[in-house]
N, C-alpha and C positions, 0 to 999 in steps of 0.2 A: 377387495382392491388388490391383494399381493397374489390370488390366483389368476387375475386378472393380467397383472402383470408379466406372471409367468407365462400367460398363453400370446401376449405380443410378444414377450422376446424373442421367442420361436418363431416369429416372421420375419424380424429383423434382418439384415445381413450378417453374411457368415464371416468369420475370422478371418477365410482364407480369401475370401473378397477384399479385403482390406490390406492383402500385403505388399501392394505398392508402394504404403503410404511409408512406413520406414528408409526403402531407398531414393524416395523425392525427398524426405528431410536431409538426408546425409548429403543430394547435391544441394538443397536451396536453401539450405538452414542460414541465416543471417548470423553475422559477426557480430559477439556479445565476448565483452571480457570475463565474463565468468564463463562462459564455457573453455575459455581456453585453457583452465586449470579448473577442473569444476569437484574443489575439495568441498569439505561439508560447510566450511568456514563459509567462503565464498559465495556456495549456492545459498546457503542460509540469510545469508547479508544480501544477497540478491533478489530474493524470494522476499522479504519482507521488504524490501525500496518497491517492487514493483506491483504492490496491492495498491489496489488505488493508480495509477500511476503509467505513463505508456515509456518503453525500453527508450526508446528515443531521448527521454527526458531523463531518467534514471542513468543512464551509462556515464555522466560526470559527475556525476554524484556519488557513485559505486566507484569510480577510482580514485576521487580525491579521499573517500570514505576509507580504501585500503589503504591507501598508502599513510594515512595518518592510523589506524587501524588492521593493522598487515594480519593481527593473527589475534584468538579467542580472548587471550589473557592481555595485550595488550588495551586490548574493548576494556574489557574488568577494570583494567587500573586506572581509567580515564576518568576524569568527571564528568556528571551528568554534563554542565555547560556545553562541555567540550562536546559531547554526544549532538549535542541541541546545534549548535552551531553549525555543523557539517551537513544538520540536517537544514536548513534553512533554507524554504523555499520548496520543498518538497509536500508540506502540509501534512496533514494527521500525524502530528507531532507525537503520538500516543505510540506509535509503534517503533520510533525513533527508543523511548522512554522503555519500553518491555524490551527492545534486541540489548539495550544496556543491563535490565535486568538481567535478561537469560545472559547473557556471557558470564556475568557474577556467578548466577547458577553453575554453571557449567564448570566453570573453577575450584566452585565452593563442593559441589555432589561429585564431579566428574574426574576431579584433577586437571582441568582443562583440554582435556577430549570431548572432542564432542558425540554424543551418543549414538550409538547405532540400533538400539530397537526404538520399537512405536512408543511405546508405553513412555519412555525416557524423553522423546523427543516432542512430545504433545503437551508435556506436563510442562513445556520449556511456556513463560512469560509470551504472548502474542504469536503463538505457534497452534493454529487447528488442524481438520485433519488432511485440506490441502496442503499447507505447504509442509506437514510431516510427509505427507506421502512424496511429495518434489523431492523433499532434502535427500529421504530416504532413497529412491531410485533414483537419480540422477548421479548423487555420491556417492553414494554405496552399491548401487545396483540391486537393490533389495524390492522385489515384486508390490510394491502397492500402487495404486492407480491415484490418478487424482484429476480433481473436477475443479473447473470455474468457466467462467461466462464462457469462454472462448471453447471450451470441450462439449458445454451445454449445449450449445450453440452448433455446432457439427455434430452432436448424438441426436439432437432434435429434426435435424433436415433429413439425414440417415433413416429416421425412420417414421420423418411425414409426419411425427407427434409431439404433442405437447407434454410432457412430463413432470413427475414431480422428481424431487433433488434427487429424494431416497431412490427413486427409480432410474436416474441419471447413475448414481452411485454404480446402481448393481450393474448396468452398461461397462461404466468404467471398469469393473472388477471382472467379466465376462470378456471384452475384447483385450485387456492387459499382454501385451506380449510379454512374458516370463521371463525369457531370455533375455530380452533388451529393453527393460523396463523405464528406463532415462532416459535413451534416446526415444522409445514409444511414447513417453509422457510428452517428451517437447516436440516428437510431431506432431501431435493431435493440438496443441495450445499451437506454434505455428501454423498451422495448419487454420485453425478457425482466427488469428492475428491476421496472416497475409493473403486467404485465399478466399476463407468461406465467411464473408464479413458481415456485420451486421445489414447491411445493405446491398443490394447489387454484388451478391459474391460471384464470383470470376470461374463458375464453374465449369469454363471451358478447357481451364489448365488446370482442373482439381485431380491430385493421382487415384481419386476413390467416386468419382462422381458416376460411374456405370453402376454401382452397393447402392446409388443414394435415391431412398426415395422421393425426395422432394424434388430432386433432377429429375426423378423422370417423371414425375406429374407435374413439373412447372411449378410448383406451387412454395418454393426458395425463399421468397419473401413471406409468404405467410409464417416461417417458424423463425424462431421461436415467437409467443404470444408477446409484446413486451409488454412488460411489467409496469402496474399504477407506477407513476412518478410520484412520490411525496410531495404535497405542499410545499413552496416556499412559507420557511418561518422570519418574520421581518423586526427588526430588533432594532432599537436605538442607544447608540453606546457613546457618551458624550466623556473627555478625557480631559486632563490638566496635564500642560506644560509647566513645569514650576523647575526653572534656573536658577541658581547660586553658585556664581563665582568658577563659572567655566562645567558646572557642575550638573546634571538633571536628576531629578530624583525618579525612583520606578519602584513600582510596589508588586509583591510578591501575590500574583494571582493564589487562590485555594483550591484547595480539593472538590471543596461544593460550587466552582464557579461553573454555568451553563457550558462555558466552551475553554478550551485553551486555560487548561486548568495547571497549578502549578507553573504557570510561567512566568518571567520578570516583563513586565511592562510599564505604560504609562499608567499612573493610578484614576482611577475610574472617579467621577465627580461622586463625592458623597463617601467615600475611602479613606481619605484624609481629611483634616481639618485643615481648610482652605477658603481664599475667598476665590469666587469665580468669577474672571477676569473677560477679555475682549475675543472676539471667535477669533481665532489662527488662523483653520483652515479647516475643512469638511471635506468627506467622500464618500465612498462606498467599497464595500466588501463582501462577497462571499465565503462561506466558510460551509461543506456539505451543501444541506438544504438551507441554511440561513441567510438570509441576506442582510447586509448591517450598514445601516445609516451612521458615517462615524463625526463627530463634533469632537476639536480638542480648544481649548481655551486655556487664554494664558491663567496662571493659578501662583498666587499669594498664600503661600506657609503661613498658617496658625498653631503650627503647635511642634515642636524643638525635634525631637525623634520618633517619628509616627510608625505605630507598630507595622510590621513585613515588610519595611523601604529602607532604601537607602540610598545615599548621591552617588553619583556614575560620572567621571570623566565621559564631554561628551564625545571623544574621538573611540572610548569603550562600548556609546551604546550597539553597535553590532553584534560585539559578541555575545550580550546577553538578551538583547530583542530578537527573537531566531523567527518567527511567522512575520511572511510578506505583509500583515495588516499595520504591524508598528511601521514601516516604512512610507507607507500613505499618511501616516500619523505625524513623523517627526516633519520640526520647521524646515522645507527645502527637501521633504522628500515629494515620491510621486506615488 
């Protein structure tokens, strides 16, 4: 397989075929507030909103993010809540939950610098070896290359082939401009964003599409292979409303809970001692591959202090319900 490997890249396109593509970024690069100061702080908090996630949708998020958040140690000293809240709405509340970590990190190992080799930067809480390699050249200008859909995706058409990661990897580390390893990185992720799309790419204004083999056998949509979709997993998740005196109660999700672990919400039937009352209201939710049938029912306290819960002013449940699923949930949401 890896001599195998090494006898395609040799057919591949050359380096120097490809150096359009850095001065079509530098005209048509899109306006992103992290590039406008692109410290490590910044690209870091930027790089982790936009896993999962398309810029369009991250770029209010990423400033309301800063400006309550301006710099590594201010993260540190937050409370998680507060982390969780800003993240709302965003989803994969998990990475929300490790950038809180890592900033701790970073204060507690670093003195509140953020690191500049690999080793320091990978070990960080929700940091692989993409967006070490982003944080890395983009901030620092430090030669590492980096891979996701969107690089797979233009190394794939490039060369007519379907690949494995490891062999995308050694692409990535083979075409690396040295020099300009930050702005290389976000043209190739620009580049497979705006031009070279999963669908119907626009290869009539590509600055590289004369290198590409799949332009020129026509064969653009065939690559990349996509990927089995998972099953949907369908879940029925049935909830108590239980008021007192302007008051709701919400019970502290666990560590072993299927999803959305560790968060405050409405307590789940069978969680508290309750009687189970009249349906509210029902809906639905996605969460990844799951899809979730939701029931909440009003709910009658049986029992004075029930372990992991506690009453909320309800003009407070916001700050501490942070996933769009409690808002289908509450009376008078949608």
């Amino acid at each position: 397989m890896f001599a195998e490997s090494k006898n395609q890249l040799s057919t591949l396109p050359s380096k120097n075929s490809l150096r359009q593509l850095l001065g079509w970024y530098r005209r048509h690069q899109r306006p992103m507030p992290w590039r406008d100061d692109p410290s490590p702080y910044r690209t870091w908090v930027s790089e982790i909103m936009l896993q999962q996630t398309t810029v369009a949708f991250v770029i209010p998020y990423f400033e309301r993010f800063i400006k309550k958040f301006p710099n590594v140690e201010r993260l540190a000293s937050a409370q998680e809540e507060e982390v969780l809240a800003l993240w709302a709405g965003l989803g994969y509340y998990s990475r929300a939950k490790n950038l809180f970590l890592a900033a701790q990190k970073i204060v507690k190992e670093h003195r509140g610098i953020f690191p500049s080799d690999f080793d320091s930067v990978i070990s960080l809480p929700g940091v692989g070896r993409y967006t070490a390699g982003a944080i890395l050249s983009i901030a620092f200008q430090k030669p590492y290359p980096v891979l996701d859909g969107n690089v797979s995706r233009v190394f794939s058409r490039l060369a007519a082939q379907n690949k494995t990661s490891q062999e995308f990897w050694k692409m990535a580390e083979e075409y690396l401009d040295r020099d300009h390893p930050g702005d290389w990185n976000q043209a190739l992720m620009e580049l497979g964003a705006t031009v070279c799309a999963p669908e119907n790419p626009r290869c009539e204004i590509c600055p590289i599409s004369p290198a590409c083999q799949a332009f020129k056998t026509k064969t653009q949509n065939l690559f990349p292979v996509p990927k089995i979709k998972k099953p949907f997993v369908r879940l029925d998740w049935s909830f108590l409303w239980i008021e007192r005196e302007g008051k709701a109660l919400l019970w502290k999700r666990g560590e072993s809970e299927k999803l959305l672990k560790n968060h405050w919400g409405l307590p789940e039937v069978g969680k508290v001692k309750a009687e189970v009352g009249a349906l509210i209201k029902s809906g639905a939710h996605t969460i990844t591959h799951h899809q979730i049938r939701l029931r909440v029912y009003a709910g009658n306290l049986r029992e004075k202090n029930p372990a992991q819960a506690i009453w909320v002013e309800k003009r407070e449940l916001p700050k501490l319900l942070v996933s769009s699923l409690w808002k289908k949930c509450l009376p008078g949401g949608n």
